[in-house]
C-alpha positions as a Markdown table, in Angstrom:
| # | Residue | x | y | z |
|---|---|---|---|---|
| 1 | Unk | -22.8 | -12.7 | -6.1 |
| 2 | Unk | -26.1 | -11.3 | -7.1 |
| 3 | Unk | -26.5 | -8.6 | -9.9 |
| 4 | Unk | -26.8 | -5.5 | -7.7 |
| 5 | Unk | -23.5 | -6.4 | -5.8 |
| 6 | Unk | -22.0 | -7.3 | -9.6 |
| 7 | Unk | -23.0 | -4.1 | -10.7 |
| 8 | Unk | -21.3 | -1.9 | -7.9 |
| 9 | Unk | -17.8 | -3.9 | -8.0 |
| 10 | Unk | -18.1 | -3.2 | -12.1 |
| 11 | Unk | -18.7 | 0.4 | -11.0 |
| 12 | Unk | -15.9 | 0.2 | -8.5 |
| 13 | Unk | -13.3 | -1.3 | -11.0 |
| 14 | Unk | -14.5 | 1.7 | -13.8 |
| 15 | Unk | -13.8 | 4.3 | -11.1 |
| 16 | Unk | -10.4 | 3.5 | -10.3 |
| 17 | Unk | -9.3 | 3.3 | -14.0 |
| 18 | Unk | -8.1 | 6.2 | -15.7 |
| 19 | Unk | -7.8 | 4.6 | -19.2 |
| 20 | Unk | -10.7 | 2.5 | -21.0 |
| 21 | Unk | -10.6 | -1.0 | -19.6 |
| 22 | Unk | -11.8 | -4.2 | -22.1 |
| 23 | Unk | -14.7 | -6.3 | -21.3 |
| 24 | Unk | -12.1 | -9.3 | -21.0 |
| 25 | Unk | -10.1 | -7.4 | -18.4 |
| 26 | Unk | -13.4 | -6.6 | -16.1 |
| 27 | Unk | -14.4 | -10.3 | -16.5 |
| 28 | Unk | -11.3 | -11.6 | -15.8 |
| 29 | Unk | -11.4 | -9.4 | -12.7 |
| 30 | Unk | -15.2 | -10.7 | -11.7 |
| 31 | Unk | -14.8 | -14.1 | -12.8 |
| 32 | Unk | -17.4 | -13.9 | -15.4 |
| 33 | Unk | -18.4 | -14.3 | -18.7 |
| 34 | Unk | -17.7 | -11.0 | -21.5 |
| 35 | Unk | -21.5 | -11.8 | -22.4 |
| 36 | Unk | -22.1 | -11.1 | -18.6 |
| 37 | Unk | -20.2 | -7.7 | -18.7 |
| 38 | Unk | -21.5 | -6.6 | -21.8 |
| 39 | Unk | -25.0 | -6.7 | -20.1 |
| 40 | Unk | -24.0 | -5.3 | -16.6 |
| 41 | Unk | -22.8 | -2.3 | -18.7 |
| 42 | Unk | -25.8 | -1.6 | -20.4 |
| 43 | Unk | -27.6 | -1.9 | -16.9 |
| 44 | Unk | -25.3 | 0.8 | -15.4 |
| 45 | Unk | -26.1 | 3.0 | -18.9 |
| 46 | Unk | -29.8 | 2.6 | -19.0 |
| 47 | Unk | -29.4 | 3.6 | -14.8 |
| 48 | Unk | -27.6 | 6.7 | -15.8 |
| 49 | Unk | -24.0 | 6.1 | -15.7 |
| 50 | Unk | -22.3 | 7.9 | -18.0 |
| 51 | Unk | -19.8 | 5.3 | -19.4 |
| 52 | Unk | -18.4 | 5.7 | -23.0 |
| 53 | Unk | -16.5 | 2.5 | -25.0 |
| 54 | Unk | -17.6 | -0.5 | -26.9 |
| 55 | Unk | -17.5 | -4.2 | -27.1 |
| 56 | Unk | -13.4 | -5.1 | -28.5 |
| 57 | Unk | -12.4 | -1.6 | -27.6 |
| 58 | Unk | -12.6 | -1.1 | -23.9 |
| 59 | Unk | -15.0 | 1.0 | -21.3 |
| 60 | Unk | -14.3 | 3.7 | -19.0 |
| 61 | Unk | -16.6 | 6.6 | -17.2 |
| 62 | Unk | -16.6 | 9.8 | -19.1 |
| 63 | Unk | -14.7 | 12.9 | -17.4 |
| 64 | Unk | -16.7 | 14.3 | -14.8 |
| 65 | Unk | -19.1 | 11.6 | -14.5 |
| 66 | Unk | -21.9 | 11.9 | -11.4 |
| 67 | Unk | -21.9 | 8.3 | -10.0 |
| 68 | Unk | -23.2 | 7.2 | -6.7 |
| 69 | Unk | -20.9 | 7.3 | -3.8 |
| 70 | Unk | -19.0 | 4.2 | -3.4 |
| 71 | Unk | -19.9 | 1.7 | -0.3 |
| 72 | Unk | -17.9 | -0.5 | 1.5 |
| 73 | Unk | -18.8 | -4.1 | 2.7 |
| 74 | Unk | -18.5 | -5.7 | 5.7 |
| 75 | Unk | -15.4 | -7.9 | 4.9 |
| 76 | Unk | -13.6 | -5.0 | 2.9 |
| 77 | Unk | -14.0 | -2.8 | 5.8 |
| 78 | Unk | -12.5 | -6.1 | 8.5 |
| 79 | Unk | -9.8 | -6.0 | 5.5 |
| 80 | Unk | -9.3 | -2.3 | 6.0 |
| 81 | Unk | -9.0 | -2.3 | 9.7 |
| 82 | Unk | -6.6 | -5.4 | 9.4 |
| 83 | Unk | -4.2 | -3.4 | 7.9 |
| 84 | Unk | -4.6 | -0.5 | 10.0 |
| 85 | Unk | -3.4 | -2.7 | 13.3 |
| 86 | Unk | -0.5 | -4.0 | 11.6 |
| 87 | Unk | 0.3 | -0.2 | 10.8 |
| 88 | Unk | -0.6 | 0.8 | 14.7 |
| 89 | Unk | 1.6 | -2.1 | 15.5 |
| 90 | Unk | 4.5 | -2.1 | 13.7 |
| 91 | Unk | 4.8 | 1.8 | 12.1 |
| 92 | Unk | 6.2 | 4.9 | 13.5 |
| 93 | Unk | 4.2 | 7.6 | 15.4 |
| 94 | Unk | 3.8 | 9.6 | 12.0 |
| 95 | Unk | 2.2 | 6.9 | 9.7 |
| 96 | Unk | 0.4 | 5.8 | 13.1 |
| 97 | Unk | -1.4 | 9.1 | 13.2 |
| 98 | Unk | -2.1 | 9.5 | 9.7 |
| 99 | Unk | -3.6 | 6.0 | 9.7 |
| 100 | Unk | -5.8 | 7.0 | 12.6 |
| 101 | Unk | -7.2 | 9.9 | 10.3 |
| 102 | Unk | -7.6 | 7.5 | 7.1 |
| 103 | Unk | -9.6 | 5.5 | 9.6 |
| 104 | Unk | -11.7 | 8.5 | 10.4 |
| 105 | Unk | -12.7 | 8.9 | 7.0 |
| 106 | Unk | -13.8 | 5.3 | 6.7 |
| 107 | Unk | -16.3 | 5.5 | 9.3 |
| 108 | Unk | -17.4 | 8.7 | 8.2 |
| 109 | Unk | -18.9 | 7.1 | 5.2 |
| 110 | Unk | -20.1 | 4.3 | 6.8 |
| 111 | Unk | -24.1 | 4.2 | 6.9 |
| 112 | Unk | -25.7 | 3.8 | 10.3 |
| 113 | Unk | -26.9 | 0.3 | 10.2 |
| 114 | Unk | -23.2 | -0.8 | 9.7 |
| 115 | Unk | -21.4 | 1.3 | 12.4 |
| 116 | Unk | -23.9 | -0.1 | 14.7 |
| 117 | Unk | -23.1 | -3.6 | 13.8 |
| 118 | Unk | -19.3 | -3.1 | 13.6 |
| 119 | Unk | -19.4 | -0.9 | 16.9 |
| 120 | Unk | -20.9 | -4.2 | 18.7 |
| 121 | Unk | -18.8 | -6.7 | 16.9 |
| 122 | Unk | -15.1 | -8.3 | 17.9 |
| 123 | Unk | -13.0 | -9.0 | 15.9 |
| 124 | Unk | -10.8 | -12.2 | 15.9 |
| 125 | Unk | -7.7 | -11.2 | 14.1 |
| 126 | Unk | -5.6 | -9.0 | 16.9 |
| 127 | Unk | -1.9 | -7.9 | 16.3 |
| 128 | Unk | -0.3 | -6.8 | 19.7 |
| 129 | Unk | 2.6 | -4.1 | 19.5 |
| 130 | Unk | 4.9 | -5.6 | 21.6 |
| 131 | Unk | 8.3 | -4.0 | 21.0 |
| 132 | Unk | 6.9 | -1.1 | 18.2 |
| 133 | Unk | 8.6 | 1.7 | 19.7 |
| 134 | Unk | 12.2 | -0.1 | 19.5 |
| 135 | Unk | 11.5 | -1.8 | 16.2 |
| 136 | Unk | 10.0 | 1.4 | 15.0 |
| 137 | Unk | 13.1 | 3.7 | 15.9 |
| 138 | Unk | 14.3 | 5.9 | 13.6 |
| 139 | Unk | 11.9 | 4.6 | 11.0 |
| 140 | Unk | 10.6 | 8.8 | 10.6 |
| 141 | Unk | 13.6 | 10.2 | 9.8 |
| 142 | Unk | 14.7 | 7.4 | 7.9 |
| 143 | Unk | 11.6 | 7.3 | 5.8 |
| 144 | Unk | 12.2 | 11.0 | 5.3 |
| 145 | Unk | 15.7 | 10.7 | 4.4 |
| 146 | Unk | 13.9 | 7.7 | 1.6 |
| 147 | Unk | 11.9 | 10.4 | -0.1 |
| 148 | Unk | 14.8 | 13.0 | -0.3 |
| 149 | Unk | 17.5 | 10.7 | -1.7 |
| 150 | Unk | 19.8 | 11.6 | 1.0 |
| 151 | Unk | 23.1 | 10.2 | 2.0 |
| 152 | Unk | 23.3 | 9.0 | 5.4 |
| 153 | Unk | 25.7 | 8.2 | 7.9 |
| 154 | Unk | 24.8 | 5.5 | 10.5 |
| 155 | Unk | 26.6 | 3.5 | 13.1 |
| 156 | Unk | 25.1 | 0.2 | 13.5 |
| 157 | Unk | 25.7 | -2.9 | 15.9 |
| 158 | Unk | 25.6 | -6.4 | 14.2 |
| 159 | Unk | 24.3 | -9.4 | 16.0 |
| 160 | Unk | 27.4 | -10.0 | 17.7 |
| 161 | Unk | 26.9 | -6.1 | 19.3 |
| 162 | Unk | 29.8 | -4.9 | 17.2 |
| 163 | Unk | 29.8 | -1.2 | 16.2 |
| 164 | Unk | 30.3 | -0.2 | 12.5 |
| 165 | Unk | 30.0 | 3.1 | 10.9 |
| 166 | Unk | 28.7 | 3.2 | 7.6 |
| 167 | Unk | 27.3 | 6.0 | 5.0 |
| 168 | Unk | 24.8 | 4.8 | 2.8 |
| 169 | Unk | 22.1 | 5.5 | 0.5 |
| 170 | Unk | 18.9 | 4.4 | 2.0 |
| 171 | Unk | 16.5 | 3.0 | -1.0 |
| 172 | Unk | 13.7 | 1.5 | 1.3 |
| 173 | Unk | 12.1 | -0.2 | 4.3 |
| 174 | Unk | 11.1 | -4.0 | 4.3 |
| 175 | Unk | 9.3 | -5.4 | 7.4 |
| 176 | Unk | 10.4 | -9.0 | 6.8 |
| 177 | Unk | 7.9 | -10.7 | 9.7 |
| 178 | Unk | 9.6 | -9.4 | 12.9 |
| 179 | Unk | 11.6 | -6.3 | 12.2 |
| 180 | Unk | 12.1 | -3.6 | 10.1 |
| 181 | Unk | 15.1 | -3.5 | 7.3 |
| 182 | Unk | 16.7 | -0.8 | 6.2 |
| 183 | Unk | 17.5 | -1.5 | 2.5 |
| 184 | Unk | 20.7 | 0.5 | 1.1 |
| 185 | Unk | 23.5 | 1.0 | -0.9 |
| 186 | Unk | 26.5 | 0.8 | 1.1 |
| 187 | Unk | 29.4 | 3.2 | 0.2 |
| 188 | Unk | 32.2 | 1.5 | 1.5 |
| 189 | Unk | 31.2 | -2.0 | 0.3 |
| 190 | Unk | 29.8 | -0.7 | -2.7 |
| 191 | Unk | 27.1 | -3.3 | -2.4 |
| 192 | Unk | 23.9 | -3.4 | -1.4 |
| 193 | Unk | 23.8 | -4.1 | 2.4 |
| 194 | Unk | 20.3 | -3.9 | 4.4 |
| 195 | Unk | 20.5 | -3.7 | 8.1 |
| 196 | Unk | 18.0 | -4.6 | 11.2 |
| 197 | Unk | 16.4 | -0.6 | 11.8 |
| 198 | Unk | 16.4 | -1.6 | 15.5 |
| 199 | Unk | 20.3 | -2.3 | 15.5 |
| 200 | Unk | 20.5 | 1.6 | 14.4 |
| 201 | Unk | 21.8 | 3.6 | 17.0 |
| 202 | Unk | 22.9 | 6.7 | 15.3 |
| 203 | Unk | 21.1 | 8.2 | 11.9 |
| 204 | Unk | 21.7 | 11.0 | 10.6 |
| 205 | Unk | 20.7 | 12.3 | 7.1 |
| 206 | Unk | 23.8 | 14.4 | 5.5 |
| 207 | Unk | 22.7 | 17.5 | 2.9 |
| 208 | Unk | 24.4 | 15.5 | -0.1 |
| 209 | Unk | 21.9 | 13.6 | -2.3 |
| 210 | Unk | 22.2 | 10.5 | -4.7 |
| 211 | Unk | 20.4 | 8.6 | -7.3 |
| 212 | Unk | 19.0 | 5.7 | -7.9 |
| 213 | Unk | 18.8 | 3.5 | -11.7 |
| 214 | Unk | 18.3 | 0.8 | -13.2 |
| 215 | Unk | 20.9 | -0.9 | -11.3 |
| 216 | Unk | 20.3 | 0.8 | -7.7 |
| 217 | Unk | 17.1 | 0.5 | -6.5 |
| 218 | Unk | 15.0 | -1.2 | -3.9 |
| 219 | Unk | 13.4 | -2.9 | -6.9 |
| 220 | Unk | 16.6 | -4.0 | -8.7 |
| 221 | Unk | 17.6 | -5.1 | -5.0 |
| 222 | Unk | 14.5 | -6.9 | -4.4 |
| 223 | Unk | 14.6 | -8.7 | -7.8 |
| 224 | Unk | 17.7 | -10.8 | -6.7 |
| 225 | Unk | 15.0 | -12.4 | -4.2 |
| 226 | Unk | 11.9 | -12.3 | -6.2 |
| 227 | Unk | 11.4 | -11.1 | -9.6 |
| 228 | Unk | 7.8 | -10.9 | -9.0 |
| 229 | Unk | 8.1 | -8.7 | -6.2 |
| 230 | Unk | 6.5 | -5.0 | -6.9 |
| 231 | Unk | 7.1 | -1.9 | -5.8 |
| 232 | Unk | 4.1 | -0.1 | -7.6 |
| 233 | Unk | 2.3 | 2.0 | -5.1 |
| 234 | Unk | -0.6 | -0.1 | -5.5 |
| 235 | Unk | 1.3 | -3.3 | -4.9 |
C-alpha cells in the first residue's frame, strides 16, 4: 500500500469514528507501525484536515470538519455488489428495492473512468435466486412484526408436514445457508424454538407487545451457539 492510498483509509477510519481513536488502534487496523501513523497524521494536518488529539491520547476530526469526499476502490465496490446479490437473492421485495436504491447511490459517486471499467467488466461471483420468493415469504411482515415487539400467532408445518399452531415472540431472522429462520420465543414451550420461514403458512402479528432482556433475546439465543456471534448493527 502506497502513502496516498494509506492516507485515505486513515481518513476513512477517522470519519467513521465518533470518539477519538489511539494511534495503536489505527495501526492495528492498517497493519503498521504507531511511528507510521503518527506521520500519516501530520500529512493529513499540514494538507488541511482538521484533526484534533495527540500521541497516547487518541485522534479524531473536529466537528464539522471539510474533508474530501470519500472514494471507493475497485474491490470495495465488487465487495459491495456481492452483498447486494445475496440481498436480491435471498431478501424480500422491500429490502430488495431499498438495496436497489443504496446501489444507486453507489454509482452516483463513482467517477467516470470507473463506471466505464465496471460497466464493461463481469463479474465471477453470481448468486442465482432460485426459490427467493418461497424462502422469502412472509419475511416483510415478519420483519415488521421484529421491530415492533409484537406477539404473533403462526401455524407452521414441520418436516414431516404436520400443522402446529403456535404464538410467539419473534426476536430475529438467521439465514443459516439455504433458508431463512425465524428465531423466537415460544409461548407454549416457553423455550426458544426457531422455525424454517418457508414452512410458515399463516402469520399474523397480534396488537399485544412483549419484551425482550437479558435472558430473551436473539443475542442471548445466539450465544448458546456462539458466544462470539454479534448482533451490533455493524456486525
Amino acid at each position: 500500500m502506497n502513502k496516498s492510498e494509506r492516507l485515505l483509509q486513515l481518513l476513512t477510519l477517522l470519519r467513521s469514528r465518533r470518539r477519538a481513536i489511539t494511534a495503536k488502534e489505527l495501526a492495528d487496523r492498517m497493519s503498521v507501525s504507531e511511528r507510521t501513523i503518527y506521520r500519516d497524521v501530520q500529512s493529513l494536518v499540514l494538507s488541511g484536515v482538521a484533526i484534533e488529539g495527540e500521541a497516547g491520547v487518541g485522534y479524531q476530526l473536529q466537528p464539522g470538519a471539510s474533508v474530501p469526499p470519500l472514494m471507493f476502490t475497485e474491490q470495495e465496490v465488487e465487495a459491495l455488489m456481492l452483498g447486494i446479490r445475496m440481498v436480491k437473492a435471498l431478501a424480500d421485495d422491500e429490502v430488495l428495492e431499498h438495496s436497489n436504491t443504496a446501489l444507486d447511490k453507489i454509482k452516483a459517486v463513482l467517477p467516470d473512468r470507473m463506471m466505464h471499467e465496471l460497466n464493461h467488466k463481469h463479474t465471477k461471483y453470481l448468486i442465482p435466486d432460485y426459490g427467493r420468493k418461497q424462502r422469502a415469504a412472509n419475511l416483510d411482515v415478519i420483519r415488521s412484526a421484529i421491530e415492533c415487539f409484537s406477539v404473533c400467532n403462526i401455524e407452521y408445518l414441520d418436516a414431516k408436514e404436520r400443522k402446529s399452531s403456535r404464538s410467539v415472540y419473534p426476536l430475529g431472522l438467521v439465514f443459516w445457508g439455504s433458508n431463512w429462520t425465524l428465531i423466537s420465543w415460544c409461548c407454549l414451550r416457553q423455550a426458544y424454538r426457531s422455525f424454517r420461514v418457508d414452512r410458515v403458512v399463516e402469520f399474523c402479528a397480534t396488537e399485544e407487545n412483549f419484551q425482550t432482556g437479558p435472558e430473551l433475546s436473539l443475542k442471548h439465543y445466539l450465544q448458546f451457539y456462539d458466544e462470539n456471534v454479534s448482533t451490533d448493527f455493524w456486525g
